[in-house]
C-alpha positions as a Markdown table, in Angstrom:
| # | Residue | x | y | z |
|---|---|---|---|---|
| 1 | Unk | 112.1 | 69.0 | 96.1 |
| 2 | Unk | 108.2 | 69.2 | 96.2 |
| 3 | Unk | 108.3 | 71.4 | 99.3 |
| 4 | Unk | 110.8 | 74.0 | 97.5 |
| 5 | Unk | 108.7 | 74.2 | 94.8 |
| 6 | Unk | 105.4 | 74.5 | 96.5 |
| 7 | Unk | 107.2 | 77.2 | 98.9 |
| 8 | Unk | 108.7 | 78.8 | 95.9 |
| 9 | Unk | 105.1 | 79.1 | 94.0 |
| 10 | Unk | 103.3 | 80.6 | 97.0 |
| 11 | Unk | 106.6 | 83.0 | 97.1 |
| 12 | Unk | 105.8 | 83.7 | 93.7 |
| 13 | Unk | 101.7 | 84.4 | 94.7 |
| 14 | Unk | 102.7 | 86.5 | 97.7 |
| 15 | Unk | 104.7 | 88.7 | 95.6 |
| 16 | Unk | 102.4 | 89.2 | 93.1 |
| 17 | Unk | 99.6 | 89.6 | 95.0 |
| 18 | Unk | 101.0 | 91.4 | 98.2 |
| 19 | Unk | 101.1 | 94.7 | 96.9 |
| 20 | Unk | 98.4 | 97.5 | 96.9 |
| 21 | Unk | 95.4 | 96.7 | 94.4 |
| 22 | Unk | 94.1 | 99.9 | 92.7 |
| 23 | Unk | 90.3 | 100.1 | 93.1 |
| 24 | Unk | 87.9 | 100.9 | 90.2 |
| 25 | Unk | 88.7 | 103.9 | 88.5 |
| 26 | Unk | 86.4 | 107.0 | 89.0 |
| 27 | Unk | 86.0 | 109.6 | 86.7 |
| 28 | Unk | 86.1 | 113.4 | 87.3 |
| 29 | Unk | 83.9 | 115.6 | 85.1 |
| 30 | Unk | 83.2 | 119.5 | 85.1 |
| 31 | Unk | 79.9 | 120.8 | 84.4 |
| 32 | Unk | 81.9 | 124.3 | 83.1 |
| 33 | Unk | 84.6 | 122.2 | 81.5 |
| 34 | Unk | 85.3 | 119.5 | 78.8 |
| 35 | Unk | 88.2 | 118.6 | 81.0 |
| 36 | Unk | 87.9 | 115.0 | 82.2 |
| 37 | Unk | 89.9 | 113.5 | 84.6 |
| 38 | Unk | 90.5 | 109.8 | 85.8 |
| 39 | Unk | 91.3 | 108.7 | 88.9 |
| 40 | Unk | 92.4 | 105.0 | 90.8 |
| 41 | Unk | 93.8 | 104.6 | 94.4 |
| 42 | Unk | 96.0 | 102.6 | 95.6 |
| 43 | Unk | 95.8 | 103.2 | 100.0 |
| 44 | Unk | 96.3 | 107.4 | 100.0 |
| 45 | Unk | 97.8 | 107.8 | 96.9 |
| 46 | Unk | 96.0 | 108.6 | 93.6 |
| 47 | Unk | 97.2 | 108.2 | 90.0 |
| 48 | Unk | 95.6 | 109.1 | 87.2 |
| 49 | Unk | 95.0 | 110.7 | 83.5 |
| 50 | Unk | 93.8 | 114.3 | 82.7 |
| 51 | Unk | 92.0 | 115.2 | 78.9 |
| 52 | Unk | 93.5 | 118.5 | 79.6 |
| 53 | Unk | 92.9 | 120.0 | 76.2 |
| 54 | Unk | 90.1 | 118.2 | 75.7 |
| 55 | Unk | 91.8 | 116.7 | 72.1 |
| 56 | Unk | 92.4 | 113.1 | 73.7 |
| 57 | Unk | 95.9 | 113.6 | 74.5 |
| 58 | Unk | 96.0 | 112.7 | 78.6 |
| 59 | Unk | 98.6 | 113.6 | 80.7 |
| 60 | Unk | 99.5 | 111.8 | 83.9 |
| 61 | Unk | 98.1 | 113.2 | 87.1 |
| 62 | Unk | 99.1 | 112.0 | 90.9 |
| 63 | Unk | 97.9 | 112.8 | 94.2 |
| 64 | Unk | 96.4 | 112.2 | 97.9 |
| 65 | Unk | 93.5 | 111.3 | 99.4 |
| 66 | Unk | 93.8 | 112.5 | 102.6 |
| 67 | Unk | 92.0 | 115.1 | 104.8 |
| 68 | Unk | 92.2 | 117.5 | 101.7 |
| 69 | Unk | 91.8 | 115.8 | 98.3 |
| 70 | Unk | 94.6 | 116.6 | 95.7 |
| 71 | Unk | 95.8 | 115.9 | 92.3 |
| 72 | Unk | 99.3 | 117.6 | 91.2 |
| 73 | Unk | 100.8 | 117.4 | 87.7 |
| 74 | Unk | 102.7 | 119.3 | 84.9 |
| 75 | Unk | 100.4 | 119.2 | 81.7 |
| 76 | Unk | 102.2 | 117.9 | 78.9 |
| 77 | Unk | 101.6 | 119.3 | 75.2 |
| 78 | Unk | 100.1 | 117.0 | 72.5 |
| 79 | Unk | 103.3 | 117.6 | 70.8 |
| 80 | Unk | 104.9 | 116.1 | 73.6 |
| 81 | Unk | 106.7 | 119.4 | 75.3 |
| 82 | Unk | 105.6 | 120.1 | 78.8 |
| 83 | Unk | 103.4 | 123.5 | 80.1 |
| 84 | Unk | 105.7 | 125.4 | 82.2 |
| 85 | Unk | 103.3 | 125.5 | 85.2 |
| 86 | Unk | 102.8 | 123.0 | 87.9 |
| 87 | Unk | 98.8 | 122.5 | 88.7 |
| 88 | Unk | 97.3 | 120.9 | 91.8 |
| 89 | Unk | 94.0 | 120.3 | 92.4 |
| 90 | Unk | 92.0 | 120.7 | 95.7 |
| 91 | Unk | 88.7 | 119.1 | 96.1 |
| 92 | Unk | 86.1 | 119.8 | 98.6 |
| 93 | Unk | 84.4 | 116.8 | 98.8 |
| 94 | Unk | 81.9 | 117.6 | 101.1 |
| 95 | Unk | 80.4 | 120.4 | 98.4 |
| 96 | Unk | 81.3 | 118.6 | 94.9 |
| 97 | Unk | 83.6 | 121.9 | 94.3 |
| 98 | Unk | 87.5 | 122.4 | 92.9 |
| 99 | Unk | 90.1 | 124.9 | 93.4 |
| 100 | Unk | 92.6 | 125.3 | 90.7 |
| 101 | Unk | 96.2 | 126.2 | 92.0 |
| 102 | Unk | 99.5 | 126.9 | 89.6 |
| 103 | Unk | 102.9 | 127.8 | 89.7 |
| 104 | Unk | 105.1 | 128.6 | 87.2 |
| 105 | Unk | 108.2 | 129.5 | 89.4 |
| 106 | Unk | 107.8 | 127.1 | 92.0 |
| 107 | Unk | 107.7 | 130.5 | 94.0 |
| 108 | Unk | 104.2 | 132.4 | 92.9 |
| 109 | Unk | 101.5 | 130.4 | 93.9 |
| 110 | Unk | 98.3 | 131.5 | 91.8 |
| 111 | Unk | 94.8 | 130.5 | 92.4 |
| 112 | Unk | 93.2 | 130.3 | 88.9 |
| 113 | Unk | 90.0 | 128.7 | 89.3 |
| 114 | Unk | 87.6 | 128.8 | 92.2 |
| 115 | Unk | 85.0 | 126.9 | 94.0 |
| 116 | Unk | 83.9 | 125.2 | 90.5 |
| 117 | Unk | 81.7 | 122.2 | 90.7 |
| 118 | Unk | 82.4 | 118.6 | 89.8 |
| 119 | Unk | 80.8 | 115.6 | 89.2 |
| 120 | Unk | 82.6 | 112.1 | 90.7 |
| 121 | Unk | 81.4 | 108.7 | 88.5 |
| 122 | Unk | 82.8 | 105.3 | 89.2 |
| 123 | Unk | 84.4 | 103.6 | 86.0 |
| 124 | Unk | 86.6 | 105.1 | 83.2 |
| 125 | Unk | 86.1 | 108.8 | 82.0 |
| 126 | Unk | 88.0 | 107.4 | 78.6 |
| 127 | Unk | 85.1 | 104.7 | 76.7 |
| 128 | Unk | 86.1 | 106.4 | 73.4 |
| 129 | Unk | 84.4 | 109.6 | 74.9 |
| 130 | Unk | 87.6 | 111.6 | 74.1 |
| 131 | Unk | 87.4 | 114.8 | 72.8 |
| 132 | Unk | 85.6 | 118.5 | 72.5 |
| 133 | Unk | 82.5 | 116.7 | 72.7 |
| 134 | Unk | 80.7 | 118.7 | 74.9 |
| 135 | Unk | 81.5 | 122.1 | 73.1 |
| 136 | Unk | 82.7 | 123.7 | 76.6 |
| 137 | Unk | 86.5 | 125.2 | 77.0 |
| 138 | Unk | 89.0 | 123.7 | 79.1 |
| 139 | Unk | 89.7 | 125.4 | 82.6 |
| 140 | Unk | 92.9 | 126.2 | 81.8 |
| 141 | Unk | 91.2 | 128.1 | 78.2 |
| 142 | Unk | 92.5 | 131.9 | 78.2 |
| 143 | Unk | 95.1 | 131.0 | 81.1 |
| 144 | Unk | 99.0 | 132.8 | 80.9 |
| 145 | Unk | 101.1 | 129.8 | 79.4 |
């Protein structure tokens, strides 16, 4: 009976240790931007938040790290509706800049921001640092809806 129940707690320990462990968060800022964005990996994949209207109200993000550096989402509204447009991010890593990409037809593929810079952190982008704080627009400010 021991041996079952040593076997069964190192089942148990396997299990919830096995899987991928998300490192440290990093934190995405824009120098043009209050946007803030925040970042863990697990392997490739990335998972995230976005302060997309700069109000505190995050909306998932997900994405790759691979050869080209991308984070994909549909915003959703602090009211709780979604923005009709898809988004995806691609970083340049090896010159700190972003490319903004949307599609609101899953068709039209429109580049709406272009080689702007960003600024990569490790730790949380969210410490109670929510907010318009910085008194800059968000990079989707002035953008078709």
């Amino acid at each position: 009976m021991k041996k079952y129940t040593l076997l069964s707690l190192l089942a148990v320990g396997v299990l919830l240790f096995a899987g991928a462990t998300p490192a440290s968060a990093a934190c995405f800022t824009f120098p043009d931007f209050c946007d803030q964005i925040e970042v863990s990996q697990s392997g490739n994949l990335l998972f995230g938040l976005w302060d997309w209207e700069c109000t505190g109200n995050l909306t998932s993000i997900i994405g790759a790290n691979t050869t080209k550096f991308s984070l994909v989402t549909r915003p959703t509204f602090s009211d709780g509706s979604s923005d009709p447009r898809t988004l995806q991010f691609v970083f340049n890593k090896a010159a700190d800049t972003f490319d903004l990409y949307q599609t609101d037809d899953g068709v039209t593929l429109t580049q709406i921001q272009f080689t702007e810079p960003y600024t990569k952190s490790s730790g949380s982008c969210f410490n109670g640092t929510l907010g318009p704080g910085n008194l800059k627009p968000s990079m989707l400010a002035g953008q078709n809806k």
